[in-house]
C-alpha positions as CSV (number, residue, x, y, z in Angstrom):
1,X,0.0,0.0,0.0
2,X,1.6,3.6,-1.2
3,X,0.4,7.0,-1.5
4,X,-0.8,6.1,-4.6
5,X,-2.7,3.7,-4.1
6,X,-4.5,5.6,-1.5
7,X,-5.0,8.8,-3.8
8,X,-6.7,6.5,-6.3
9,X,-9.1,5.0,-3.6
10,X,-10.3,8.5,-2.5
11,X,-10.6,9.5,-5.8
12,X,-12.9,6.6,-6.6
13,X,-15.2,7.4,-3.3
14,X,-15.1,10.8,-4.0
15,X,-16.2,10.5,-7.6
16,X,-18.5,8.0,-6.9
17,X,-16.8,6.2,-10.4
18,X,-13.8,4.4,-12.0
19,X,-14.0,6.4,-14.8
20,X,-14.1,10.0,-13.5
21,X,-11.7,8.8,-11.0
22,X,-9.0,7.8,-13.8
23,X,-10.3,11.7,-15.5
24,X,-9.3,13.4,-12.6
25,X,-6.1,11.5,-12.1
26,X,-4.9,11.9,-15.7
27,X,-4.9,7.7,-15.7
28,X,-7.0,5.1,-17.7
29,X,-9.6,2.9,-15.7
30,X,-7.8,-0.1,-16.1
31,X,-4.8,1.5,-13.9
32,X,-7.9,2.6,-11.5
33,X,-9.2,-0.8,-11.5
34,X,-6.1,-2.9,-10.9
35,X,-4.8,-0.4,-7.9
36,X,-7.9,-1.0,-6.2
37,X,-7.7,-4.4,-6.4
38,X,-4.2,-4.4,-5.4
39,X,-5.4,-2.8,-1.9
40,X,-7.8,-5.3,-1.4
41,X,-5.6,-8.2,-1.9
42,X,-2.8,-6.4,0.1
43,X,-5.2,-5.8,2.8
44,X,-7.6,-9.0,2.0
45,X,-10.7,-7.6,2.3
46,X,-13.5,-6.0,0.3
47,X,-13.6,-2.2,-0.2
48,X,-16.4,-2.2,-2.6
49,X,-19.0,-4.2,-3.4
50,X,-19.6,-4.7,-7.0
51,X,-23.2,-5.1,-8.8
52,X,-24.5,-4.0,-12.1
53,X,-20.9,-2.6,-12.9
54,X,-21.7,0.0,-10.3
55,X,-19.0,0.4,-7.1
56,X,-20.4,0.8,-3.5
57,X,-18.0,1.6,-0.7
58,X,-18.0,-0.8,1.9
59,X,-17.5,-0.4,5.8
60,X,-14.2,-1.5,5.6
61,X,-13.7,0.7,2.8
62,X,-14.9,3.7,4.6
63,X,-12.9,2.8,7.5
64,X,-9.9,2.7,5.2
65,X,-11.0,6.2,3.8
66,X,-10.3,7.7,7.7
67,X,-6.7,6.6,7.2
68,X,-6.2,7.4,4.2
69,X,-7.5,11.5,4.6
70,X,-4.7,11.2,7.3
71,X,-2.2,9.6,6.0
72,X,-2.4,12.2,2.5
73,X,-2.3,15.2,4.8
74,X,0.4,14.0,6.3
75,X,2.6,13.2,3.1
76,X,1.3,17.0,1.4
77,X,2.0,18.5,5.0
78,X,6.1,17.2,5.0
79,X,6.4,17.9,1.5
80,X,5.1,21.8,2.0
81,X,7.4,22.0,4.8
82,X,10.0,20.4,3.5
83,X,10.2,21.8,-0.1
84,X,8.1,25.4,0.3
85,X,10.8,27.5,2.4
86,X,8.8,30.9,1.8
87,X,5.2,31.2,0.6
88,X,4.9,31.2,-3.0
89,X,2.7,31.2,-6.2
90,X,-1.0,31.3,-6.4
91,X,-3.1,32.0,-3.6
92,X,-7.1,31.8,-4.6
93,X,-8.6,33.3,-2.0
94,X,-13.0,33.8,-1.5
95,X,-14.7,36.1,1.1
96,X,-18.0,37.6,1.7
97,X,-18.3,41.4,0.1
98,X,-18.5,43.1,3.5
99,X,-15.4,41.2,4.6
100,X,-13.7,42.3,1.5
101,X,-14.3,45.6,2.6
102,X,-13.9,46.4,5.9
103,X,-10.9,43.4,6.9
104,X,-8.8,41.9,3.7
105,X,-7.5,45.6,3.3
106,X,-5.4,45.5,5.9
107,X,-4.9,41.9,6.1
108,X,-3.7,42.3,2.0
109,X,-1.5,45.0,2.7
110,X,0.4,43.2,5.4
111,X,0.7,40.1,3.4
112,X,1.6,42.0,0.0
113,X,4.4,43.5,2.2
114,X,5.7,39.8,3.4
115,X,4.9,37.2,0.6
116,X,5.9,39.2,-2.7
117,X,6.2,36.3,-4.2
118,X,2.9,35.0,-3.8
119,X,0.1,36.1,-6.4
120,X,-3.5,36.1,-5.3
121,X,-6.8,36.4,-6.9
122,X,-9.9,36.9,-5.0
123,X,-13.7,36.6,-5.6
124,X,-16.4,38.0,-3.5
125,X,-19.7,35.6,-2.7
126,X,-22.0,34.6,-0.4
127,X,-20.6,32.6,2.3
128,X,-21.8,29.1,1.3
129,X,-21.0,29.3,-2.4
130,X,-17.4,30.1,-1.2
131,X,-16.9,27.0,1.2
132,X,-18.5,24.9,-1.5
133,X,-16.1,26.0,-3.7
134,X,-13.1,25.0,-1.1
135,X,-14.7,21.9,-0.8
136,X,-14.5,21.6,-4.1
137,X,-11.0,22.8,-4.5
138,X,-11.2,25.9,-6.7
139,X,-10.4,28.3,-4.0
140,X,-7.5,27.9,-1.6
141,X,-8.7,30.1,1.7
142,X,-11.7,32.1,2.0
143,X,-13.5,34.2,5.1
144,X,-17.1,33.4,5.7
145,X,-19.4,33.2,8.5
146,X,-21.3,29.9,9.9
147,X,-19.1,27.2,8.2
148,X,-20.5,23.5,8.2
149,X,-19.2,21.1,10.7
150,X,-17.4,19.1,7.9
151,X,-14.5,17.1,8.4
152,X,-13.0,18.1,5.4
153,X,-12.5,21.9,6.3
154,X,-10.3,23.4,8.3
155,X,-11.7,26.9,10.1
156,X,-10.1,28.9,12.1
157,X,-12.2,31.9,13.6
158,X,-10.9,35.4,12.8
159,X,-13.1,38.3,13.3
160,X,-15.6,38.5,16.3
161,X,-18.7,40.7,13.9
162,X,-21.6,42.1,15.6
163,X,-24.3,42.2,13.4
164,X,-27.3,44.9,13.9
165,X,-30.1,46.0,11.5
166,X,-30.3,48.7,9.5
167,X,-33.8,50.6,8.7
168,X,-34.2,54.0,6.8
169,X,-34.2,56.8,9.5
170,X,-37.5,57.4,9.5
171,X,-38.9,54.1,10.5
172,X,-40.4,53.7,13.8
173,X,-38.5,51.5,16.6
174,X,-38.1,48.1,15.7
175,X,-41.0,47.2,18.3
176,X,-43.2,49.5,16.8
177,X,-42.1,48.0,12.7
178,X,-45.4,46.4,11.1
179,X,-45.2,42.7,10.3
180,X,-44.8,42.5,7.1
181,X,-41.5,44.2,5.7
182,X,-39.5,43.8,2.8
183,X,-36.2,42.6,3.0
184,X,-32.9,44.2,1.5
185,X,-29.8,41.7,1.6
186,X,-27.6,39.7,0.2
187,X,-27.5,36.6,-2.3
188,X,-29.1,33.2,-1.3
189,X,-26.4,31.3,0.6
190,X,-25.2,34.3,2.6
191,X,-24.8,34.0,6.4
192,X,-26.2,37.1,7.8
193,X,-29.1,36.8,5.5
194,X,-30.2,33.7,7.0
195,X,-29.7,35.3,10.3
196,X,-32.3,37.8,9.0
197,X,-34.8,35.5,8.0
198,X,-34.3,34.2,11.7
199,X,-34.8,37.3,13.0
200,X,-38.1,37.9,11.7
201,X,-39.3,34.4,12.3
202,X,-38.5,35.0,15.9
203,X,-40.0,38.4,16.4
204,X,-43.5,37.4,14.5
205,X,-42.8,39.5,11.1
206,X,-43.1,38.0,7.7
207,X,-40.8,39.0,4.4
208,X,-43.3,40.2,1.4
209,X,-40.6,40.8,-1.0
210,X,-37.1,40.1,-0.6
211,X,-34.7,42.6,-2.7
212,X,-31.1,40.1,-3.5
213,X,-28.5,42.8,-3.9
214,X,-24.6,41.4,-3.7
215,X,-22.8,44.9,-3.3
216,X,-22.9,46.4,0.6
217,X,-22.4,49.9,-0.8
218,X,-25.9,49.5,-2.8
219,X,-27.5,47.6,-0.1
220,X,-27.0,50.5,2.1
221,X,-28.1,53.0,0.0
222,X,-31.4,51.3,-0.7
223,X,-32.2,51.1,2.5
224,X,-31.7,54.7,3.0
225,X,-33.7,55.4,0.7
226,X,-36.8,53.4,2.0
227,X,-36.8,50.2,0.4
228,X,-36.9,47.6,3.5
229,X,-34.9,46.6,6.2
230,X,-31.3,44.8,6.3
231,X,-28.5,43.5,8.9
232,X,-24.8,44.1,8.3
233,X,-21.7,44.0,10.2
234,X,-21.6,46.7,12.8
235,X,-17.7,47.2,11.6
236,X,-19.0,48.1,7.4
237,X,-20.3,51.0,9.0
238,X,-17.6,52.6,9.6
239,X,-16.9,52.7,6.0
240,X,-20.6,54.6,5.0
241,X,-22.4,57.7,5.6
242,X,-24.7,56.3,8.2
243,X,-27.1,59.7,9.1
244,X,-29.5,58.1,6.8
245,X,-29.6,55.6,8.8
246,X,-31.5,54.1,12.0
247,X,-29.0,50.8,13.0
248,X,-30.9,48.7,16.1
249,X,-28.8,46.0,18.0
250,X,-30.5,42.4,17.4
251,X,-30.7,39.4,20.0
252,X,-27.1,38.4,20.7
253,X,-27.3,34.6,19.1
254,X,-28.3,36.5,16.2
255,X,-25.7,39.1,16.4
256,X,-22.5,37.4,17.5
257,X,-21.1,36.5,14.2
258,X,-17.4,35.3,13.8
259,X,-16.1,35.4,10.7
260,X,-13.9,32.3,9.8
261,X,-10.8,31.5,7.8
262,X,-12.0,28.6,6.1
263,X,-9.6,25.8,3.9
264,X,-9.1,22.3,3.1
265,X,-7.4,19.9,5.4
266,X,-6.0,17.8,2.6
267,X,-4.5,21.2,1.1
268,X,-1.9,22.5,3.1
269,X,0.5,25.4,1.3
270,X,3.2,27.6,3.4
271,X,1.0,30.3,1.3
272,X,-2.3,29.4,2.9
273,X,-1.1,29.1,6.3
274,X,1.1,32.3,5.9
275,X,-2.3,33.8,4.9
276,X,-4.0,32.6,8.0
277,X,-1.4,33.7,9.9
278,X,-0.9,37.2,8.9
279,X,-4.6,37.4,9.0
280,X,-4.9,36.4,13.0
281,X,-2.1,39.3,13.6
282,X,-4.7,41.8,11.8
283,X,-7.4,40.4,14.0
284,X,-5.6,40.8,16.7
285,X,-4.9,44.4,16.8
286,X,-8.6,45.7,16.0
């Protein structure tokens, strides 16, 4: 049994095929096929049961699967440490827009000054479209609030964000707001949306129209101007003319919101970790 034996059997679970297995490996089935018997002999027992030339993981073979996620971070771990003195290349990096604007500034500039040699790229989403597309491995690192408890991920919390609502400035107080309102916020998928939709589930209003809007800047000024009602960041604030504003704190499970640096544990790089890294010493100084 060697590491690539091991690759090929995750690949196979995690494809759920042979074939797209062998496609993402750059190797023909038949390679596929005789490595997986190869463990089984080696280990003599089944890791698959086969009917209707369809593969179904057994207990054994899930069991093996537990090892195997170890014993692949392990091997990409020694070789980043081993072989990745300073951080370097491509960095894909995700976060939500309001992260993007009131923290990766700083946390940007610090890196830029430390890791010239890395390059990053960054997208804005919502934050479960970002840690799908960890999961997924097209992004490397990205901030995002309310990650799943998956053993796959890697999260380490970053930000302490107090979220509050924000209501055109000539709404009455939030105990006096009818019960049906319309709602100003972010994409489908976003964190502080759903904590929203909580919010008015647990203080008897109803949403008759819900306005998706993915920048902050536009978000903000709708609601200024009278649209509905919306919850941000306390901190994005502090970026915005706000006297158009009324801003009303929120029940504190709602409004205690860390934001999380969220990766892959199979995909360690000196570039994400030095990213992670540079931004806890941000954190730590706001």
């Amino acid at each position: 049994m060697d590491i690539a034996d091991l690759t090929v059997f995750k690949a196979v679970i995690e494809h759920d095929s042979v074939s797209r297995a062998a496609e993402s490996l750059h190797r023909v089935p038949s390679n596929v096929t005789a490595r997986i018997k190869k463990l089984e002999q080696e280990l003599n027992v089944e890791l698959f049961l086969r009917t209707n030339n369809r593969l179904t993981v057994t207990s054994a073979g899930l069991r093996l699967l537990d090892y195997a996620n170890q014993i692949l971070q392990l091997h990409k771990s020694a070789i980043a440490e081993l072989t990745q003195k300073e951080p370097s290349g491509l960095l894909r990096l995700g976060s939500m827009e309001s992260s993007a604007a009131s923290r990766l500034p700083d946390i940007l500039s610090a890196f830029h000054q430390h890791y010239h040699a890395v390059q990053v790229e960054l997208i804005t989403r919502a934050s479960m479209p970002l840690i799908e597309k960890v999961i997924d491995g097209e992004l490397d690192v990205v901030m995002a609030a309310d990650p799943p408890d998956d053993p796959r991920l890697h999260c380490v919390a970053c930000f302490d964000e107090e979220l509050v609502l924000i209501m055109p400035a000539d709404w009455p107080d939030i105990d006096e707001l009818p019960t049906s309102l319309t709602m100003v916020g972010y994409q489908k998928g976003c964190s502080y949306r759903h904590r929203l939709e909580t919010w008015f589930k647990k203080h008897g209003h109803t949403c008759e129209k819900v306005i998706e809007i993915p920048s902050h800047f536009t978000m903000i000024g709708c609601v200024i101007a009278g649209m509905g009602i919306g919850m941000v960041p306390r901190s994005l604030l502090t970026l915005h003319q706000t006297s158009g504003l009324k801003i009303a704190p929120v029940d504190s499970d709602i409004a205690n919101a860390p934001t999380y640096l969220v990766s892959r544990k199979d995909n360690p790089s000196s570039a994400i970790q030095a990213f992670i890294s540079c931004s806890m010493e941000v954190a730590a100084t706001v």
